[in-house]
C-alpha positions in Angstrom: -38.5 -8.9 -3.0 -38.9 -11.8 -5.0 -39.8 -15.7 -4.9 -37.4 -18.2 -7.3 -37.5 -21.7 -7.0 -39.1 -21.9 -3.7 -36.8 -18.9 -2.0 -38.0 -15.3 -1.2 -34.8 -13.1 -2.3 -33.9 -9.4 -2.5 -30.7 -7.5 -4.2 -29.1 -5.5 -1.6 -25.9 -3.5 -1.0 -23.7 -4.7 1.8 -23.0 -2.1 4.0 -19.3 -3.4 4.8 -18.2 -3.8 1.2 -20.6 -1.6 -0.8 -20.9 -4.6 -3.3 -24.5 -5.7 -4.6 -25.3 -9.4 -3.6 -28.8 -11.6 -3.7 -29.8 -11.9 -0.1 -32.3 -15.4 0.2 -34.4 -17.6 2.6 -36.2 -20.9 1.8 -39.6 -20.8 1.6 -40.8 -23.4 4.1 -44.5 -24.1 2.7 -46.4 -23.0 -0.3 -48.9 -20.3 -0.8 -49.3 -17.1 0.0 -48.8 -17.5 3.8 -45.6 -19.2 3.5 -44.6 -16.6 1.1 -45.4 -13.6 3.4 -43.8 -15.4 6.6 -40.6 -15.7 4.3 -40.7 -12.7 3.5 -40.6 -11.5 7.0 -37.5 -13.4 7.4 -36.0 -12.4 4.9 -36.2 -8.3 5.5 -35.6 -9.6 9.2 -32.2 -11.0 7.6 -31.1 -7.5 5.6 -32.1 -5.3 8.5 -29.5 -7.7 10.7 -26.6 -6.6 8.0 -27.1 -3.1 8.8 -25.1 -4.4 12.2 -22.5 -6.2 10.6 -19.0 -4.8 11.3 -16.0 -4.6 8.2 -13.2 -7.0 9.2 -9.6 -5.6 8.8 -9.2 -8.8 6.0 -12.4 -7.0 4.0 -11.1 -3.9 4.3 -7.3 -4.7 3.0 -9.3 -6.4 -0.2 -11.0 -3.5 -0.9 -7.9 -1.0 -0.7 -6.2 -3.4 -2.9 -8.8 -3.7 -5.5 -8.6 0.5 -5.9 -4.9 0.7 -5.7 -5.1 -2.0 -8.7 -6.6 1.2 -10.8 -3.4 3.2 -10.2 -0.6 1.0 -9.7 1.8 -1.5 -11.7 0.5 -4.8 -10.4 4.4 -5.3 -9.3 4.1 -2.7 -7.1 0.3 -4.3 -6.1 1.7 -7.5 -5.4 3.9 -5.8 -2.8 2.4 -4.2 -1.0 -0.5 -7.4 -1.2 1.9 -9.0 0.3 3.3 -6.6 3.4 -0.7 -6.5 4.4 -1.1 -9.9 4.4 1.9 -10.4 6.1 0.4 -7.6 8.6 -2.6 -9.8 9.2 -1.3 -13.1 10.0 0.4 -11.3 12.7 -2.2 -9.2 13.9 -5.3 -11.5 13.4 -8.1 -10.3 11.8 -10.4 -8.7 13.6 -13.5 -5.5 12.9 -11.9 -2.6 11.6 -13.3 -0.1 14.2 -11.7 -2.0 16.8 -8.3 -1.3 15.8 -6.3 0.3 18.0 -2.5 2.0 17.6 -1.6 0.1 20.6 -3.2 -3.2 19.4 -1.2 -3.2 16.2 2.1 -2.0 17.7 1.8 -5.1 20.3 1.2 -7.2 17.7 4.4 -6.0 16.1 6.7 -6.5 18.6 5.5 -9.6 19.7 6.4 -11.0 16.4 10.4 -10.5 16.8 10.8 -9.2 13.9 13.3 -7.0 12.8 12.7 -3.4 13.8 13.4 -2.3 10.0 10.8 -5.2 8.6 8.0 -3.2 11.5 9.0 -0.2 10.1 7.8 -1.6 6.2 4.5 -3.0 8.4 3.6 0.6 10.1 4.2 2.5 6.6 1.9 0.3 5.0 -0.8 0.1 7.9 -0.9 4.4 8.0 -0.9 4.3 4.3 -4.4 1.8 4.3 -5.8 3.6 7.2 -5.8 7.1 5.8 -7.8 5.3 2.5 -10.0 3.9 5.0 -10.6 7.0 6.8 -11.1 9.2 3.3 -13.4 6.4 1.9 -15.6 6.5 5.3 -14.7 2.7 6.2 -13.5 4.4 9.6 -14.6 7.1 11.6 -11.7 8.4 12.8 -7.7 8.7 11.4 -6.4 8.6 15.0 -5.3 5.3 14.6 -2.7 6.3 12.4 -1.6 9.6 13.6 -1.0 7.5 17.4 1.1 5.0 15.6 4.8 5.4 15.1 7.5 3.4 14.0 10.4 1.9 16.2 13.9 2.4 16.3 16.2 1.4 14.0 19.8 0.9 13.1 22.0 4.0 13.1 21.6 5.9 10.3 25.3 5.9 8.9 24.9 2.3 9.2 21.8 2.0 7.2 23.2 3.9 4.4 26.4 1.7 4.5 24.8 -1.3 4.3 23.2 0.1 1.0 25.7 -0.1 -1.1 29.4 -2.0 -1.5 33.0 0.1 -1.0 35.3 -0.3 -3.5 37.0 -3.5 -2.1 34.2 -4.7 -1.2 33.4 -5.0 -4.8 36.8 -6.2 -6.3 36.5 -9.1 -3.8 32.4 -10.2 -5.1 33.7 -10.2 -8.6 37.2 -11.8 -8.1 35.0 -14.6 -6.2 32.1 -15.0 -9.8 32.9 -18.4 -11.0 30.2 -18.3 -13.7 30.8 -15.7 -15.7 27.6 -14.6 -17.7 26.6 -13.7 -14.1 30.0 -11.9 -13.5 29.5 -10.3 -17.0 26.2 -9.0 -15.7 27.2 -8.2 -12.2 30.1 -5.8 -13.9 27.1 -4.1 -16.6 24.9 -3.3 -13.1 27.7 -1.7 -11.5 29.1 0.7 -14.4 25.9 1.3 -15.8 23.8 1.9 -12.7 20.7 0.2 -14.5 18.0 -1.6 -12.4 17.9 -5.3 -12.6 14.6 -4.8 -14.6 15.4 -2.5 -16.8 18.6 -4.5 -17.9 16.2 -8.2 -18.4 14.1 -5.8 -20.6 17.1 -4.9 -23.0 16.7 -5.8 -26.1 20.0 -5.9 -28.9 18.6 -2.8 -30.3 18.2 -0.2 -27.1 21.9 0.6 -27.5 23.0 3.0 -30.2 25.0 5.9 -31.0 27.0 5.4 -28.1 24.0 4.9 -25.2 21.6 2.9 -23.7 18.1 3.8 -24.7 16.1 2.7 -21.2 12.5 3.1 -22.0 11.0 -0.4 -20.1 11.3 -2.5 -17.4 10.6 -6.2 -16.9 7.9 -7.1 -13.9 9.6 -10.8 -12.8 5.9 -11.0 -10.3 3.8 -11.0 -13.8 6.7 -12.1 -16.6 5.8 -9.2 -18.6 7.3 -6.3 -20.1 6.0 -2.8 -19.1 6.8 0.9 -19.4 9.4 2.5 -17.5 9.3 2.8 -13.9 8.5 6.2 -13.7 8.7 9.5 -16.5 12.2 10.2 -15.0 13.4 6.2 -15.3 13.5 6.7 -19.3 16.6 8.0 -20.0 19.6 7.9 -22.1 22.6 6.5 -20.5 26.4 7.5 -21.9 28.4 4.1 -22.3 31.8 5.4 -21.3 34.8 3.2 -22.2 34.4 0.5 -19.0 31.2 0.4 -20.3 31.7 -0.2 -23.3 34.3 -3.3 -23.0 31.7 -5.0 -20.6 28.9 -4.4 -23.5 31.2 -6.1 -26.1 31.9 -9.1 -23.8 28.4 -9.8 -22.8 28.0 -9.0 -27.0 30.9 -12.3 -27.7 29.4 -14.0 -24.9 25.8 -14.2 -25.7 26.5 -15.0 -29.2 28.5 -18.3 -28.4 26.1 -19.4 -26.0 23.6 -19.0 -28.6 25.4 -21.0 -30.9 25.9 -23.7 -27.7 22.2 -23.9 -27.1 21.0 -23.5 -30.7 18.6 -20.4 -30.3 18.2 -16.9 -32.1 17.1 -13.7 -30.0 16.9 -9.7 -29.9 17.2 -9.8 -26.0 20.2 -8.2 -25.0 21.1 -10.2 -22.0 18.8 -13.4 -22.5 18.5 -16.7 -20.3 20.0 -20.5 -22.1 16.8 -20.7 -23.7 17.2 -16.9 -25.8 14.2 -15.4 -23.5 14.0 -12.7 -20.6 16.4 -13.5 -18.2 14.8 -15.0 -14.5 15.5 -12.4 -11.7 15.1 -15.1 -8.9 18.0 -17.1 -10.3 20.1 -14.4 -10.5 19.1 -12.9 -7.3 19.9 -16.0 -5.4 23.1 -16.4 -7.3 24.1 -13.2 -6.1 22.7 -13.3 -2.4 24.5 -16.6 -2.0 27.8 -15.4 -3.5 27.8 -12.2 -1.5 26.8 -14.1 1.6 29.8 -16.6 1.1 32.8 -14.0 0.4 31.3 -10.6 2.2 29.3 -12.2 4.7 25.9 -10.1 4.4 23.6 -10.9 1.5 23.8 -8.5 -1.6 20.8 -7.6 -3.7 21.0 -6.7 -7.2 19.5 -2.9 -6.4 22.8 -2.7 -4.2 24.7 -2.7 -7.2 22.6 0.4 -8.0 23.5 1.8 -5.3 27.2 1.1 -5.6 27.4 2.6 -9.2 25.9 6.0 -7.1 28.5 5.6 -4.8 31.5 5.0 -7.5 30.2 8.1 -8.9 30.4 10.2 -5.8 34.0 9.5 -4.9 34.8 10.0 -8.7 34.0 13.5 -8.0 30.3 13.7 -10.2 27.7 15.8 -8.7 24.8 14.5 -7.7 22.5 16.2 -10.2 24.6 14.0 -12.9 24.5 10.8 -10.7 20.8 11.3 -10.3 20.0 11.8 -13.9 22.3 8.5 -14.7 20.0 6.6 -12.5 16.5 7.8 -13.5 15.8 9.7 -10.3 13.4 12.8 -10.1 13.9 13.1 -6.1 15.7 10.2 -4.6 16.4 10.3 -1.0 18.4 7.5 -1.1 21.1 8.6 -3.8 21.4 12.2 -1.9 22.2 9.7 1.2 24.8 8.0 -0.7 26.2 10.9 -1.8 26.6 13.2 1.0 27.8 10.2 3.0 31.1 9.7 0.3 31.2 13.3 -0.2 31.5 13.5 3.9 34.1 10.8 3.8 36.1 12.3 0.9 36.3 15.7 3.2 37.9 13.4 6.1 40.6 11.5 3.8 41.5 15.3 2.9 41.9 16.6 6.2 44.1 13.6 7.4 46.2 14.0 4.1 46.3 17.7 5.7 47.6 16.9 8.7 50.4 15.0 7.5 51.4 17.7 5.0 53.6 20.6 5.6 52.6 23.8 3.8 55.6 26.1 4.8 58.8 24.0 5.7 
């Protein structure tokens, strides 16, 4: 212990966050009895934070200052976001105190959708185990009690990941402006992610494919490395491809000459830079909302391009190597769901066929 400018002070840990902070209290006379007396406040002050309890706020700050060390800040910001999200619903509130039945009442009372509680729980049992391996809580019952709520059908979740065929003639057919029906068209034969196409530059495509080696993070306005070791790839341009890549090509160059601007980017916005994924986003939310009725997201189109591959008769092995996927239990949904279909079509083209007249 110390006295600075009239205050006795002392550097202590906190016992809630770990972190190192300068505890004080004023001196209230001088000499060496008012210096004493402070000082008998002020260990009377750090023996008090040795009762303090970690609020479920502190906590969340601390797992996401660790995760930071690991994680693309994209993928920080998102799941910053579902915690926060978590606590303006729950409240904040000490961290020992948590129960599984607290936060599942929480949930429900918010109304909101069962598959949006399901994105909360996931999160919550993800922090909670880092709590409980990092000795913030005692005990990991918390999320072993808590499980998730019921959802939608699961042939209509996997439905509602992707377009049908139709489906997609009708989304196109209804693209008035047509750099975004140019790009809409590249997403679905190409089966790139949104990122990944915004990172493009002129010179990623040679000797018949798409070199994908980077992604763009829209959150930060930065370009980083490839999702993951399996996202860099070399994608074939088959002829479909290929026609679409030479019209965005003619395109981009007269609308460079339009707005008076030079660029490498492959696909860039009016001003020659890295295309905005919001604007195209809404574009395509609001289109798909207007002619399909349901709102489309550009990682749908992803999903469509695994689908168009499936009825085409590719195995999945193929589809997944296309997309950049290691293990991907979505596109092995996709799959076996057309693959299932296909089997049905065959069987009621069987019925209606005579082997032996």
């Amino acid at each position: 212990m110390w006295i600075y400018k009239g205050y006795a002070q002392e550097r202590v840990k906190m016992p809630d966050t770990g972190l190192v902070k300068i505890i004080s209290v004023k001196c209230t006379g001088s000499g060496k009895k008012a210096e004493l007396d402070a000082f008998r406040r002020l260990q009377a002050k750090i023996d008090g934070l040795s009762h303090r309890r970690l609020l479920f706020s502190q906590a969340i700050d601390l797992y996401l200052a660790d995760i930071e060390k690991n994680l693309k800040p994209s993928s920080v910001k998102k799941v910053r976001g579902s915690l926060h999200a978590l606590i303006r619903i729950t409240g904040d509130a000490d961290l020992e105190a948590i129960t599984a039945g607290f936060i599942r009442q929480k949930l429900l009372s918010s109304e909101k959708p069962n598959r949006t509680l399901n994105d909360y729980v996931k999160r919550f049992k993800t922090f909670w185990m880092w709590a409980y391996r990092n000795d913030l809580v005692s005990s990991r019952q918390v999320s072993d009690k808590l499980q998730g709520f019921v959802d939608t059908p699961k042939r209509e979740r996997i439905q509602d990941k992707y377009l049908e065929t139709d489906e997609l003639a009708v989304l196109l057919d209804s693209m008035k402006e047509r750099r975004f029906f140019l790009l809409t068209r590249f997403l679905l034969l190409s089966g790139l992610r949104i990122g990944e196409l915004i990172a493009m530059d002129s010179s990623d495509i040679s000797d018949g494919y798409i070199h994908v080696t980077k992604t763009y993070d829209s959150a930060h306005k930065i370009i980083t490395a490839a999702k993951t070791y399996d996202s860099r790839r070399d994608v074939y341009i088959q002829a479909e491809l290929l026609e679409t890549i030479k019209d965005i090509q003619e395109y981009t160059r007269w609308q460079a000459e339009v707005c008076g601007y030079e660029s490498a980017v492959f696909f860039p916005d009016l001003h020659g830079g890295r295309l905005s994924y919001q604007t195209y986003e809404k574009y395509l939310a609001e289109t798909s909302e207007a002619v399909l009725h349901r709102r489309i997201t550009p990682h749908a189109l992803r999903h469509s391009h695994c689908s168009l591959l499936a009825l085409a008769g590719f195995p999945l092995d193929s589809i997944a190597a296309r997309l950049g996927h290691g293990d991907s239990r979505i596109t092995k949904e996709i799959y076996f769901h057309k693959m299932k279909e296909l089997k049905e079509r065959e069987n009621i083209q069987l019925d209606h066929f005579r082997l032996l007249q």
